[in-house]
DRENSE-745378 format. One record per residue: residue in one letter; x, y, z of N, C-alpha, C in turn. Coordinates in Angstrom, 2 decimals. Layout:
N
{pt "a",{X,Y,Z},{X,Y,Z},{X,Y,Z}}
...
END
This chain:
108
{pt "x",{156.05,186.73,80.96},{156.01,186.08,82.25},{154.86,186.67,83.06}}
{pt "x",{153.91,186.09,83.32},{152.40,186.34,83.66},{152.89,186.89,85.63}}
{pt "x",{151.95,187.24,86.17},{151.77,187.44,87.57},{151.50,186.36,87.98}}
{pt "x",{151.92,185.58,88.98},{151.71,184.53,90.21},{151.27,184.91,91.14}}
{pt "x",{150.18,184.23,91.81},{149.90,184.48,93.29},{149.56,182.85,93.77}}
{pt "x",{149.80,182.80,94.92},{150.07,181.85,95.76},{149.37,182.36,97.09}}
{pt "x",{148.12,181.41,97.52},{147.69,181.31,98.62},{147.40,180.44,99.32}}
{pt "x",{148.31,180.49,100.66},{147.96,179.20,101.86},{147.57,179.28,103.02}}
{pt "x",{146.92,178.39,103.41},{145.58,179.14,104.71},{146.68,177.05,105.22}}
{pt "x",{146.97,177.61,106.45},{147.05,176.27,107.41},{147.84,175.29,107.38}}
{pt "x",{149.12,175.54,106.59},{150.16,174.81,106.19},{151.13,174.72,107.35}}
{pt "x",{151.96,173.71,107.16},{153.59,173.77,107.75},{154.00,174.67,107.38}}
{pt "x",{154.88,175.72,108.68},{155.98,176.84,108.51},{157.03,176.19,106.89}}
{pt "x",{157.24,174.88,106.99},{158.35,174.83,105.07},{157.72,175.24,104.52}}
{pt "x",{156.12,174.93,104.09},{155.66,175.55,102.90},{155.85,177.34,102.99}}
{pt "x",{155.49,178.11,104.20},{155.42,179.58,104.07},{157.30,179.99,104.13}}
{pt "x",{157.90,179.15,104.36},{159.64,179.43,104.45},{160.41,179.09,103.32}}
{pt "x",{159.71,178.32,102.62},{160.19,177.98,100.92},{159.47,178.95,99.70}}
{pt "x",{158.12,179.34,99.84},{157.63,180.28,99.07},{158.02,181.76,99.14}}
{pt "x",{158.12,182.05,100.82},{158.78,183.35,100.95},{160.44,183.19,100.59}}
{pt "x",{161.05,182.48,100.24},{161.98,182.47,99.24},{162.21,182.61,97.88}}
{pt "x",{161.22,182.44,97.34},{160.74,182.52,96.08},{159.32,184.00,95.48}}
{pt "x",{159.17,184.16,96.75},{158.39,185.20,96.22},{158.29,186.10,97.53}}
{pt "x",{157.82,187.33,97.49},{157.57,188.02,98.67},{156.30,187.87,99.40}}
{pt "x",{155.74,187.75,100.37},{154.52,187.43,100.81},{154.42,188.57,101.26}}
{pt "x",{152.96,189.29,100.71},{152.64,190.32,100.94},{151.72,190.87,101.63}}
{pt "x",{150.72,189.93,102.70},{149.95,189.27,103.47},{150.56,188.32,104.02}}
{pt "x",{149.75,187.72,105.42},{149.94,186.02,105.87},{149.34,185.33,105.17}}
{pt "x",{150.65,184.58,104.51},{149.53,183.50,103.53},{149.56,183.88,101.93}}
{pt "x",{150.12,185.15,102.14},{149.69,185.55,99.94},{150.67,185.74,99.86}}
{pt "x",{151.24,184.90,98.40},{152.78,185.53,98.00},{152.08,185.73,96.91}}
{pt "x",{153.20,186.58,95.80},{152.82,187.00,94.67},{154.23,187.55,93.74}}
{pt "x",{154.00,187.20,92.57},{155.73,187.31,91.53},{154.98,187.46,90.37}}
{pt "x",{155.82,189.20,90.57},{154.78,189.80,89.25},{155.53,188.86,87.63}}
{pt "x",{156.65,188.63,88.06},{157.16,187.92,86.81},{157.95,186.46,86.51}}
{pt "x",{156.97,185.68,86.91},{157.78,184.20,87.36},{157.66,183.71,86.30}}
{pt "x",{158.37,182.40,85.79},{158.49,182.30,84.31},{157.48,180.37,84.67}}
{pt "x",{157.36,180.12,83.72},{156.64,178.94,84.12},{157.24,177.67,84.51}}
{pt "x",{158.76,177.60,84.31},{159.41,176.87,84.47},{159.31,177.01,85.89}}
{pt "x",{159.89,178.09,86.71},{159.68,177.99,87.90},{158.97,178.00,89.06}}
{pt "x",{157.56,178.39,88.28},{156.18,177.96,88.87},{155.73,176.44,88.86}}
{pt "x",{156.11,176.19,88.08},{155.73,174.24,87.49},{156.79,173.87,88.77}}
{pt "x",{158.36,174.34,88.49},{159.27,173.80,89.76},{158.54,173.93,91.53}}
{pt "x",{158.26,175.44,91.52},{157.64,175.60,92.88},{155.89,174.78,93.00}}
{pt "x",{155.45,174.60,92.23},{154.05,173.63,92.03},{154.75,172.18,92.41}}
{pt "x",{155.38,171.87,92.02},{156.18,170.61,92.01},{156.72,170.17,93.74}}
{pt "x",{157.52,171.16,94.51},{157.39,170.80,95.27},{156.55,171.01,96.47}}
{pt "x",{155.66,171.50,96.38},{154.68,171.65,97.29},{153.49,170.28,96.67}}
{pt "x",{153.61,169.99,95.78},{152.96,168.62,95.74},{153.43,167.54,96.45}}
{pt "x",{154.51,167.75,96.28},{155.71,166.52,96.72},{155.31,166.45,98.32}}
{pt "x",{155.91,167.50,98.63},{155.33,167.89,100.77},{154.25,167.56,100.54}}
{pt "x",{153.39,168.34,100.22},{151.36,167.93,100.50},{151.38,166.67,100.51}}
{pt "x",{152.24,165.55,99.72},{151.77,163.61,99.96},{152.49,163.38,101.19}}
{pt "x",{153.49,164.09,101.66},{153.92,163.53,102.80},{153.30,164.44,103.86}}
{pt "x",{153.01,165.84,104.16},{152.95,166.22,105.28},{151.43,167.13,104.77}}
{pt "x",{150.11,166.49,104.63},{148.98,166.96,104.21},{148.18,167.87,105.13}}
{pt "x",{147.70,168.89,104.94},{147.22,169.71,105.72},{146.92,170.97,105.49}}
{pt "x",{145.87,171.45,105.95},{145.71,173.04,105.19},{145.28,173.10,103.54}}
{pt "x",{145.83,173.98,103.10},{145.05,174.51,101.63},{146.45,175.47,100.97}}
{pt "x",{146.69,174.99,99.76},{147.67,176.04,98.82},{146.69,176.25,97.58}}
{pt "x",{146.58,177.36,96.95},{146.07,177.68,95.94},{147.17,178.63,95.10}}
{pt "x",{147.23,178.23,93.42},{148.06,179.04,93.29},{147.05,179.42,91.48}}
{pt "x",{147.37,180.95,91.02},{146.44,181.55,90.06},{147.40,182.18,89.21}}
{pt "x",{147.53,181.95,87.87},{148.43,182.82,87.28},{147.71,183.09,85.93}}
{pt "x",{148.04,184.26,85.46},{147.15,184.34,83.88},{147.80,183.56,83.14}}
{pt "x",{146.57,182.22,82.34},{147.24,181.34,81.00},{146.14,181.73,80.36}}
{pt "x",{146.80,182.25,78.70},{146.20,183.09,77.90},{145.47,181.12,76.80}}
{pt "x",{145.56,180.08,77.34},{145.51,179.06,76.91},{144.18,178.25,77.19}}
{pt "x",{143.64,179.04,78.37},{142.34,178.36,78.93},{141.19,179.99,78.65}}
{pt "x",{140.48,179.23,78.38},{138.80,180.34,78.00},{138.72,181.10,79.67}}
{pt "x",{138.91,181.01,80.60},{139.08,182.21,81.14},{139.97,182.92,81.35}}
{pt "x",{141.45,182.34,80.57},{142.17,183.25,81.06},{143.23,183.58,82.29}}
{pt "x",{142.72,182.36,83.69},{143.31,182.08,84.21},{143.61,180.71,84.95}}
{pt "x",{144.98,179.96,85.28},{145.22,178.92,85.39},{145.39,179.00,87.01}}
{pt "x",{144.77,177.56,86.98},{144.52,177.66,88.55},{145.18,175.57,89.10}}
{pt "x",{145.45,175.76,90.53},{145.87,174.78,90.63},{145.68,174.24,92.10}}
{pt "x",{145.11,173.37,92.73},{144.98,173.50,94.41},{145.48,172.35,95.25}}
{pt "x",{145.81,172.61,96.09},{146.12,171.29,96.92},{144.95,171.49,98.09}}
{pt "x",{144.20,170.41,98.95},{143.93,170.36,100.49},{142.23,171.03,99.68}}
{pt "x",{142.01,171.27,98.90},{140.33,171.91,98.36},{140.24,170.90,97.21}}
{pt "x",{138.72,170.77,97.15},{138.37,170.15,96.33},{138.90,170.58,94.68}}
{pt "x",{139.15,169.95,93.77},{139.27,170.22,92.21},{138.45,170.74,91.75}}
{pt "x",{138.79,172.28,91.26},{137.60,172.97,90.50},{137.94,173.32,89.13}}
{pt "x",{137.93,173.16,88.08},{137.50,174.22,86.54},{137.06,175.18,86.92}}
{pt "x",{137.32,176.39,85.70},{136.80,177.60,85.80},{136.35,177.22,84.20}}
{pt "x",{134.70,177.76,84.46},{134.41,177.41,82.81},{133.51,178.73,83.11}}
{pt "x",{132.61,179.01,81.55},{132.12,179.97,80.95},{130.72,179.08,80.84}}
{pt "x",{129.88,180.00,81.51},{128.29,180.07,81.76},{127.54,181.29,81.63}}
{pt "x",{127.47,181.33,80.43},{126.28,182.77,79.60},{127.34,183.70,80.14}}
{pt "x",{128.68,183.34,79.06},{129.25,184.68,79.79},{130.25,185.42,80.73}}
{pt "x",{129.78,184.28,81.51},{130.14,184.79,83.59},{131.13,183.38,83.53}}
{pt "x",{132.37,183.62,84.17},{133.39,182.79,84.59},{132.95,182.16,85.74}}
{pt "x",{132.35,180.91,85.95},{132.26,180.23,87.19},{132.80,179.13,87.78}}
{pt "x",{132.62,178.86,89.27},{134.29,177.65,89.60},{133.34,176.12,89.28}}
{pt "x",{133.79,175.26,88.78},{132.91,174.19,88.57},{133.67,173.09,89.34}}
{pt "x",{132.92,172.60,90.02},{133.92,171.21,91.29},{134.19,169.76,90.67}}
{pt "x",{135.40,169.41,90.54},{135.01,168.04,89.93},{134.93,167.27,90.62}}
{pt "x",{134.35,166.08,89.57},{133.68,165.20,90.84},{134.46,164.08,91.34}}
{pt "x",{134.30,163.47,92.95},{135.92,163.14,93.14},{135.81,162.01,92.41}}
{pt "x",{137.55,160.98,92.02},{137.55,160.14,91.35},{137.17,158.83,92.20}}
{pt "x",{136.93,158.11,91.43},{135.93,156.99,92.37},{136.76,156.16,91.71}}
{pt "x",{136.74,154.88,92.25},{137.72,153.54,91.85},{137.03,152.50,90.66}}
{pt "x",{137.39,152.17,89.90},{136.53,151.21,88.91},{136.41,149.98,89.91}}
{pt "x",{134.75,150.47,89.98},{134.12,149.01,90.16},{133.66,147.74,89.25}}
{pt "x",{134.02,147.83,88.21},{133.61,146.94,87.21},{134.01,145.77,87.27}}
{pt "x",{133.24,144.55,87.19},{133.62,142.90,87.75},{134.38,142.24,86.66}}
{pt "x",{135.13,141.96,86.42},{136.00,140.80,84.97},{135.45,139.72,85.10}}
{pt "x",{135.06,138.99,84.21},{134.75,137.83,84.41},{135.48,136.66,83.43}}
END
């Protein structure tokens, strides 16, 4: 069961009153669970997605080691742009994706 950290800059008091239930916040804004299992990270990911479509605002970031991705760590964001972490000569860097755009393509 990997380390979790969880960071939110500008949210609704539920999001910092449901995480500090689930983890200790050890800073304003940083929680962290040295041993959360993924089931209940996917659960706590889950509902802070759910809030973010209804009550959007601010920034959650959450980082846990997945021994499954080439750097090593799994990352996930709400309220910031979508980034990858990929490997460039080496050096782990954040790569932004690009936002999704709507198919414009005409049927005829």
């Amino acid at each position: 069961m990997p380390t979790t950290i969880i960071v939110t800059r500008d949210v609704a008091d539920r999001y910092r009153g449901f995480l500090a239930s689930v983890m200790p916040e050890v800073a304003p804004g940083v929680y962290v669970s040295p041993e959360l299992n993924k089931g209940v990270r996917d659960r706590v990911w889950s509902v802070l997605t759910d809030w973010w479509r209804t009550l959007p605002g601010g920034s959650v970031v959450m980082a846990w080691k997945d021994n499954a991705t080439i750097s090593g760590l799994g990352l996930e964001t709400l309220g910031l742009p979508a980034v990858d972490l990929v490997e460039l000569d080496g050096v782990m860097v954040v790569k932004r994706r690009p936002p999704k755009t709507k198919d414009r393509s005409i049927s005829t």
